[in-house]
C-alpha positions, 0 to 999 in steps of 0.5 A: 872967843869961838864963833858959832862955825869953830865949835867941834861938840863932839870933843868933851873939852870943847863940850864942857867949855861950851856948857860953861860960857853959854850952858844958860843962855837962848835964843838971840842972846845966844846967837849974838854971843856966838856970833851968829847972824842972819835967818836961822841964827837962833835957832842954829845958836838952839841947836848947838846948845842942845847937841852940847847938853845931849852930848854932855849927858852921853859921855856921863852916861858912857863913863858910868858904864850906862852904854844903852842910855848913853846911845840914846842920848847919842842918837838924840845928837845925830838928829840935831846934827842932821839940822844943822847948816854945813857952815857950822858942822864939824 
């Protein structure tokens, strides 16, 4: 299993399987599945959840042809990305 620095959530594939291992989980259990430790490992672990929501929504919304929503959504991923420590970035 992928741990928390082998993500790459702005590829669709690896946003979906992302969502289907880890879409219903928070906090420390979350954090623990992706192997995440030390200060911040929550709320790191939260963070990539929300980016691959976000994400997730963007591409729904740019495939329906709905590009001014989707950005929004894209926007929303920029500033979560902008969070996150270099170690877990792509």
């Amino acid at each position: 299993m992928k741990s928390i620095n082998d993500w790459n959530l702005d590829d669709e594939n690896e946003v979906n399987e992302f969502l289907d291992l880890f879409g219903t989980m928070k906090g420390r259990a979350l954090a623990n599945r992706l192997g995440a430790k030390g200060k911040g490992a929550a709320k790191n672990a939260n963070n990539l959840s929300a980016y691959a929501w976000n994400k997730n929504a963007a591409m729904k919304l740019c495939r329906a042809g709905n590009i001014a929503e989707a950005c929004r959504y894209e926007m929303i991923c920029d500033n979560i990305y902008k969070e996150l420590p270099p170690e877990i970035k792509w």
